[in-house]
Every structure is written in structure tokens, then in C-alpha cells.
N, C-alpha and C positions, 0 to 999 in steps of 0.2 A: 504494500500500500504506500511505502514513502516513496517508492522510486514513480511510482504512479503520480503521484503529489505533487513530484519534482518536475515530475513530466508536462505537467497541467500546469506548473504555476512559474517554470522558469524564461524568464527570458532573455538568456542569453547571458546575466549576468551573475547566476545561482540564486539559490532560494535559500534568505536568512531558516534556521531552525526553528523558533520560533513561530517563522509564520507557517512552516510544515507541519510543525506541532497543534497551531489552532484549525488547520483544515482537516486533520486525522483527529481532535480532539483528542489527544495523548497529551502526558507531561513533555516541555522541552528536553527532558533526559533522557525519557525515550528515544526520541529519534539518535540524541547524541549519540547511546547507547548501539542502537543498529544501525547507523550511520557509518561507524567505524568498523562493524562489524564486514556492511556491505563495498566500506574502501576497500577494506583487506581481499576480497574477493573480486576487486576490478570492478564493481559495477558504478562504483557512486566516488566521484570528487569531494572534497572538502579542503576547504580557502579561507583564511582570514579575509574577512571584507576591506578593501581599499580605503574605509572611508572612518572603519570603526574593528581595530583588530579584537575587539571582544567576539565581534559578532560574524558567527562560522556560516558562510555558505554552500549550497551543497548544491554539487548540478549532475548530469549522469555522463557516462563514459561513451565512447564509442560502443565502445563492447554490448553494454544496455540498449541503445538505440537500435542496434541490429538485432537483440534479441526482441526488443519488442516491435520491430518491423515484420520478424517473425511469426511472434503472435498474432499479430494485426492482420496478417495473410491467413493462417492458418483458422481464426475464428470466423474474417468474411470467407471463407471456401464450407465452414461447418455450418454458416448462415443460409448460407447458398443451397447446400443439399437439404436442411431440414424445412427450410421454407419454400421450396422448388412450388410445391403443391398450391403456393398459396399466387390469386395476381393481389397486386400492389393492394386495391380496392377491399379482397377477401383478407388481407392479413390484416389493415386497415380497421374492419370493422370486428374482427376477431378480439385486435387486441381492446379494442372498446368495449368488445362485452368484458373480457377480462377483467379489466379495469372496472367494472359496473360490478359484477360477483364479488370481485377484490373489496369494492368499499360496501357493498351487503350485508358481507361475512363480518368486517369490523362494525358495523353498526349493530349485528345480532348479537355480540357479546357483552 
């Protein structure tokens, strides 16, 4: 989830900890915590900020980017076979019923 985080919230210049921490709703030490854990394994940079060396930015590696280019391929091809059945329209209204049962079931409880 943090590389995710990093993903989504970096631009170009890392993502203080901090504000990784309030979009995962974790303690800042957490990430700290698997931050380092995720350097040690090549996926995840960590930088003192240029502006404020208290404060650690974390951005992802090459190595991360390809693997989740990867993913990104591999989910739209499993999208692809499992919704084959469905046209744009049918999946459309499908998932609105879902979403209708979905808020039903919460209101019967």
C-alpha cells in the first residue's frame, strides 16, 4: 500500500512521510519502519528533502515502476477475459445494480 501511495501522490519530487502516513492512515513510523525495509529491497528511494533535512522523502525505483507496469498489464488482460461477456452498457448497468444491493444490505442491518 505505501508504494501505491507513492505512486499516486509523487510528483517527481518524493513524497514527504508524513503525508504517506495520513493517506494510509498509519502512524508516521510506520511507513518509516517499511520504508527502509522496502529500500533494502530496491523498491522504494529515501532522500532528505532539499528544503528541510528533517523531513525524508520517498519516491519509487525503477525497478517498482516496471513491476507495476506489470501488474497494470496483467490485471487489464484479467479485466478483459472476465468481463468479455459483458458490452460497455451490460456491465454498466450491472455494476449499478450492485451498487443498489450493496447499499440495501447496509441499510438492513
Amino acid at each position: 500500500m505505501i508504494l501505491m501511495a507513492i505512486s499516486d501522490l509523487d510528483k517527481d519530487d518524493g513524497v514527504p512521510v508524513n503525508v504517506a502516513s495520513k493517506m494510509l492512515h498509519v502512524d508516521p513510523s510506520f511507513v518509516t519502519t517499511q520504508s527502509k525495509l522496502l529500500e533494502k529491497k530496491g523498491l522504494l528511494r529515501r532522500r532528505p528533502s532539499l528544503t528541510d533535512a528533517r523531513v525524508v522523502r520517498l519516491s519509487l525505483t525503477d525497478k517498482t515502476y516496471k513491476h507495476l507496469a506489470n501488474l497494470a498489464a496483467q490485471h487489464d488482460a484479467i479485466d478483459e477475459f472476465v468481463f468479455a461477456e459483458f458490452s460497455e452498457n451490460e456491465l454498466t448497468e450491472f455494476t449499478n445494480k450492485l451498487a443498489g444491493l450493496k447499499n440495501r444490505l447496509e441499510k438492513a442491518r
